[in-house]
C-alpha positions in Angstrom: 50.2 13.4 122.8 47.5 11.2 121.4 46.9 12.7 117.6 43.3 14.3 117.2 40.7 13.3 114.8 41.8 14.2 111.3 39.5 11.9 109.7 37.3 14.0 106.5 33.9 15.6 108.4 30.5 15.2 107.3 30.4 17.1 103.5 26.5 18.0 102.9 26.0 16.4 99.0 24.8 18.7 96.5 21.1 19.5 96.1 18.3 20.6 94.0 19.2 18.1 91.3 17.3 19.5 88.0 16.7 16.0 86.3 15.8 17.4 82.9 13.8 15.8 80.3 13.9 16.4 76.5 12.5 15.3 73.2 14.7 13.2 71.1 16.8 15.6 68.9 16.5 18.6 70.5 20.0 20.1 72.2 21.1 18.1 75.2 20.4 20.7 78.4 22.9 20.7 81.3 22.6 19.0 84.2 22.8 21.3 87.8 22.5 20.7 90.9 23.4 23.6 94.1 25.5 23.5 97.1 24.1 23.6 100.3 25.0 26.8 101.8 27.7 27.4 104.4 28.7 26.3 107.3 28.4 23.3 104.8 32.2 23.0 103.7 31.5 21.9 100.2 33.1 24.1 97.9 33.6 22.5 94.5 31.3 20.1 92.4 32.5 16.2 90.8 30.4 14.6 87.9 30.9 11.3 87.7 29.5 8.3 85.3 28.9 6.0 88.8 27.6 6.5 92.0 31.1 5.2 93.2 34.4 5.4 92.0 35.0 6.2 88.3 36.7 9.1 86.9 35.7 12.8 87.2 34.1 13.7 84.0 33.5 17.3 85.2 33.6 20.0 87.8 31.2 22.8 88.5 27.9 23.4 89.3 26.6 22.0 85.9 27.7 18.9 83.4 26.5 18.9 79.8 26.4 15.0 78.7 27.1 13.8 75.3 24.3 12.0 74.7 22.0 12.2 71.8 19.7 8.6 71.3 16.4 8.0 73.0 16.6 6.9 76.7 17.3 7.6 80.3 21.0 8.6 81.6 22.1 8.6 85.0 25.0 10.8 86.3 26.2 11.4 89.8 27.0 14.7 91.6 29.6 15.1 94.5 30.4 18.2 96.8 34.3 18.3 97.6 36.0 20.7 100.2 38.9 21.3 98.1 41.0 22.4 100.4 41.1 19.0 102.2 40.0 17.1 99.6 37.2 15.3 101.5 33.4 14.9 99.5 30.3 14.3 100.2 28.2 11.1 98.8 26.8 11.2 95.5 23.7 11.9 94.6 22.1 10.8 90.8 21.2 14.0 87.9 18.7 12.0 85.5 18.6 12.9 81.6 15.4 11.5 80.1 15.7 11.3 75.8 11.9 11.1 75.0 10.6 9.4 71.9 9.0 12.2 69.9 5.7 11.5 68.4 5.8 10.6 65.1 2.0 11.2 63.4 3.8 10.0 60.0 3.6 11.8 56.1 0.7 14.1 54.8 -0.7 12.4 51.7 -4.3 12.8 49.6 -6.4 11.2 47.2 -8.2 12.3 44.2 -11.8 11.0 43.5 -14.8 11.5 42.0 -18.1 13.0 43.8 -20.6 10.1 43.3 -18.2 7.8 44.5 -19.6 6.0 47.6 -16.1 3.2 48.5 -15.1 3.9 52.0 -11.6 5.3 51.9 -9.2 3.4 54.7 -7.4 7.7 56.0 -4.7 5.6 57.4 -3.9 4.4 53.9 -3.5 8.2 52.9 -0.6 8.8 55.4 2.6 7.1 56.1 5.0 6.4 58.8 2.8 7.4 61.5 2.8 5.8 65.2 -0.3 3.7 66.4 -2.7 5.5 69.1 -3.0 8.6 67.4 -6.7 10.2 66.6 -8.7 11.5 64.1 -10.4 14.9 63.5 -12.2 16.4 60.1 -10.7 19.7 60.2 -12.6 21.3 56.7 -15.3 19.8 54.6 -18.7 18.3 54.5 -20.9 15.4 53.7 -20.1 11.8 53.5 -20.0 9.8 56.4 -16.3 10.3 59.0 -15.9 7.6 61.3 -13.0 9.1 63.5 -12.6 5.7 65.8 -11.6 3.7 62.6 -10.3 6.5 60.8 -12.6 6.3 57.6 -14.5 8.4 55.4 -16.9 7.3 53.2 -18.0 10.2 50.1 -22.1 10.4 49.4 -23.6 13.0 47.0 -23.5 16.5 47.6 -19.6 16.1 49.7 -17.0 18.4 49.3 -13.2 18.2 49.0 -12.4 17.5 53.1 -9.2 17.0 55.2 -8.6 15.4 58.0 -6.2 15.6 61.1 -4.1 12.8 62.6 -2.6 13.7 65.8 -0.2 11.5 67.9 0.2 13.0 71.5 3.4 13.8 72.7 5.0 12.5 75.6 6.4 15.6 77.9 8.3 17.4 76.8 7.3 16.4 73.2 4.8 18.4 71.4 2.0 16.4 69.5 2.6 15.6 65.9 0.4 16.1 63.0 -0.2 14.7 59.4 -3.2 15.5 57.0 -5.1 13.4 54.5 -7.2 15.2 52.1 -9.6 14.3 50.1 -10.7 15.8 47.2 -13.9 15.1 45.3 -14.2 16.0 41.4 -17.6 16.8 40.0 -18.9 14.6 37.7 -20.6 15.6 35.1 -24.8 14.6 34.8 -26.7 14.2 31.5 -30.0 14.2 31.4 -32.0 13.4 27.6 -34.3 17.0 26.5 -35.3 15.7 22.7 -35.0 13.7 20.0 -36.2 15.0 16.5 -36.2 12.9 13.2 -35.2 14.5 10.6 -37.3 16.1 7.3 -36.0 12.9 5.3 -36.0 10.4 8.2 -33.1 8.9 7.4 -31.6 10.7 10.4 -32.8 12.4 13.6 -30.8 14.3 15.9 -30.7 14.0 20.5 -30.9 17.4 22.8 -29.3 16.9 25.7 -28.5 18.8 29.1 -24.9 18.4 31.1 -23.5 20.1 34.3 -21.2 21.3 34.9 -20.8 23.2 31.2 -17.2 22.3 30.5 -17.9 18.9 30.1 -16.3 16.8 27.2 -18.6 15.4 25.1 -18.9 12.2 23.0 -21.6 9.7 21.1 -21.7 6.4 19.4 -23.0 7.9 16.6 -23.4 11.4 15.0 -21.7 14.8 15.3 -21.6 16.5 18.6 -22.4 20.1 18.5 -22.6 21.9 21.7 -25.4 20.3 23.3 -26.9 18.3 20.5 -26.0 15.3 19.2 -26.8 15.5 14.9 -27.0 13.2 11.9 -27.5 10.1 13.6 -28.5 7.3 11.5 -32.1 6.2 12.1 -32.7 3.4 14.2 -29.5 3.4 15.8 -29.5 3.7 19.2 -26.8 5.6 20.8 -24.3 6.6 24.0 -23.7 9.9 25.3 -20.8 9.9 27.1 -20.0 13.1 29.5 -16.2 13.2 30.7 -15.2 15.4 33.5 -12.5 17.8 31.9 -10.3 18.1 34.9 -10.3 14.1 36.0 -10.8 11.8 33.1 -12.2 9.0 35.1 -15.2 11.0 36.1 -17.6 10.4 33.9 -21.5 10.1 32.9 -23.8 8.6 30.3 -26.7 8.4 28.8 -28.3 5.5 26.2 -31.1 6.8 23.6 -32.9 4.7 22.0 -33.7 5.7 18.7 -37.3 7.2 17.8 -39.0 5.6 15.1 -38.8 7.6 12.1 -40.5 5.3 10.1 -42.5 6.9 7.1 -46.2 8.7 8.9 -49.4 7.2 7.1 -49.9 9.6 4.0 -53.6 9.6 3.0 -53.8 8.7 -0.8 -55.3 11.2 -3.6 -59.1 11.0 -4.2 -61.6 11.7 -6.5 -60.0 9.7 -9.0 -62.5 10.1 -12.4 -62.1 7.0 -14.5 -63.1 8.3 -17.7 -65.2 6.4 -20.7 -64.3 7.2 -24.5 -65.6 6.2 -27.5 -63.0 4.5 -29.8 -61.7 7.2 -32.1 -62.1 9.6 -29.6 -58.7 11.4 -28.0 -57.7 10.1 -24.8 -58.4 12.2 -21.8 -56.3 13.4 -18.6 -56.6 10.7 -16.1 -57.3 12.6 -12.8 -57.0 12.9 -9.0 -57.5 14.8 -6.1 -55.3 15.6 -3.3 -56.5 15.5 0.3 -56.2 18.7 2.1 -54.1 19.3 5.2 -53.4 18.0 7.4 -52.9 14.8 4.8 -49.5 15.0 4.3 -49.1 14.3 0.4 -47.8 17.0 -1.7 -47.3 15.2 -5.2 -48.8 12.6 -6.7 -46.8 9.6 -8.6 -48.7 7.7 -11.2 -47.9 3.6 -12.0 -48.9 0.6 -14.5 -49.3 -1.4 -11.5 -50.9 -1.6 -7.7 -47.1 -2.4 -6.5 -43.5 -1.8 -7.6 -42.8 -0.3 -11.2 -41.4 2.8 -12.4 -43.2 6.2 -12.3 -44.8 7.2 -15.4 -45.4 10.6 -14.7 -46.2 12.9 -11.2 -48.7 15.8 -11.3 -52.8 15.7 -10.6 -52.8 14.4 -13.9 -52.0 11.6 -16.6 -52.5 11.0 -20.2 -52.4 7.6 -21.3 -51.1 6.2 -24.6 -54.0 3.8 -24.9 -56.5 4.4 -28.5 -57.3 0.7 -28.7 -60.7 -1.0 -27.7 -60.3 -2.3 -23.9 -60.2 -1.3 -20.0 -56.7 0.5 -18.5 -56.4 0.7 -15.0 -53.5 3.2 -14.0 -52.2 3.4 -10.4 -51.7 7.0 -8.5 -50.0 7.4 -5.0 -49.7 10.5 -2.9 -46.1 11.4 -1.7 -44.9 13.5 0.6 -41.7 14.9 -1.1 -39.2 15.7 1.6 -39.7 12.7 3.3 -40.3 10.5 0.3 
């Protein structure tokens, strides 16, 4: 009796190998594959870490791996008619770890509104991968340049954010980060008036400022609300207009001084330089005063054409003189307040 042909048959290998793909820490899937349908005699599934030989790591129709980093493992499926113990070749069940996109750390900046310095939006972020893009996402004015990734402010912009986006490798979603922006008003003064005062030893600035809240300070005199008083004449003075939610936003405004030097005051007329006879009582020296818009209001009388004390003040003056001779007395108009 020759002995027949007991050798293992032909076992059809599994099929329909899923070969999944994930992004780096999501849960590892399982990998699956199907046996072919009867009169295929494979019955039972092997996993193995080779394509040949090795150890069975598994059995069944799906094999959940143990691995977790970034990268590509191969694992090998065998059909096996357990009954005779015969299997089919293997065939490979990929897992594919994808590097997830990493578009880095949201981060801002705080700035003024009349700054005009290009800001670098890649120095606003951190950690993020190279490639990604740039989109303004709220905001306007200024100028965006999205292939650099730069924004440079102008008058009139508002607080703005931008997108970075980093696209995802399947099965990986994008990733996004955000720099903002945000602009601070900064206050504007603008000069209204300057008055000197009655005595002109002072004189006191008007000024406008936006936005209202504004903090307010000077060189020189007393600020009160939006005038600047008692400043000493002929000093010029700073006005200095600090944002009062960012300290480093700030405007000013340099006034020079008016003159408040004394006006021209006409002098007193109509003087009457009288003539006695000696023995005769002295008379009222007397002047007249010019009539507005002259500014005098009193008149001051002196021994001399410069200097010297006042004698006496009123339209008139009685000398002391009785003796033979020519006096010659001196009157000036003044204009009180002001002196």
């Amino acid at each position: 009796v020759t002995a027949p042909n007991c050798a293992c048959p032909m076992i059809d290998p599994p099929t329909t190998p899923n070969d999944p793909s994930i992004c780096f820490g999501s849960a590892t899937p399982n990998l699956s594959v199907v046996l072919p349908n009867p009169p295929s005699l494979g019955d039972e599934v092997n996993w193995y870490a080779t394509a040949t030989g090795g150890a069975v790591l598994a059995t069944g129709l799906t094999y959940t791996p143990l691995d977790t980093a970034i990268g590509t493992y191969t694992y090998y499926a065998e059909a096996e008619e357990t009954i005779s113990g015969c299997a089919s070749i293997r065939i490979p069940v990929t897992l594919t770890i994808e590097t997830p996109a990493e578009a880095g750390t949201s981060g801002g900046v705080t700035i003024c509104d009349d700054s005009t310095t290009t800001i670098d939006l890649f120095s606003l972020i951190t950690g993020e991968d190279a490639g990604g893009t740039w989109t303004q996402t709220s905001g306007s004015g200024g100028v965006f340049n999205a292939g650099v990734g730069s924004f440079t402010p102008a008058v009139g912009a508002v607080t703005s954010t931008f997108d970075y986006t980093v696209t995802g490798v399947s099965p990986c979603s994008n990733s996004v980060s955000t720099a903002t922006i945000t602009l601070d008003q900064t206050p504007v003064l603008n000069f209204v008036s300057s008055t000197c005062a009655a005595d002109l030893l002072t004189y006191d600035v008007v000024f406008s400022v936006t936005p209202a809240g504004a903090v307010i300070t000077t060189t020189s005199g007393t600020v009160s609300g939006n005038t600047i008083t008692g400043i000493t004449s002929g000093t010029d003075i700073t006005i200095t207009a600090t944002s009062a939610i960012n300290g480093t936003c700030q405007d000013t405004l340099v006034v020079t001084a008016p003159n408040c030097d004394c006006p021209v005051i006409d002098p007193p007329t109509t003087a009457n330089d009288p003539s006695i006879c000696f023995g005769s009582a002295t008379p009222n020296l007397s002047v007249v005063l010019p009539n507005p818009p002259s500014l005098g209001d009193d008149v001051n009388w002196y021994a001399t054409a410069t200097g010297g004390a006042v004698l006496a003040t009123g339209l008139t003056y009685t000398p002391l003189d009785t003796a033979i001779g020519t006096y010659t007395y001196y009157a000036e108009a003044e204009e009180t307040i002001s002196g």
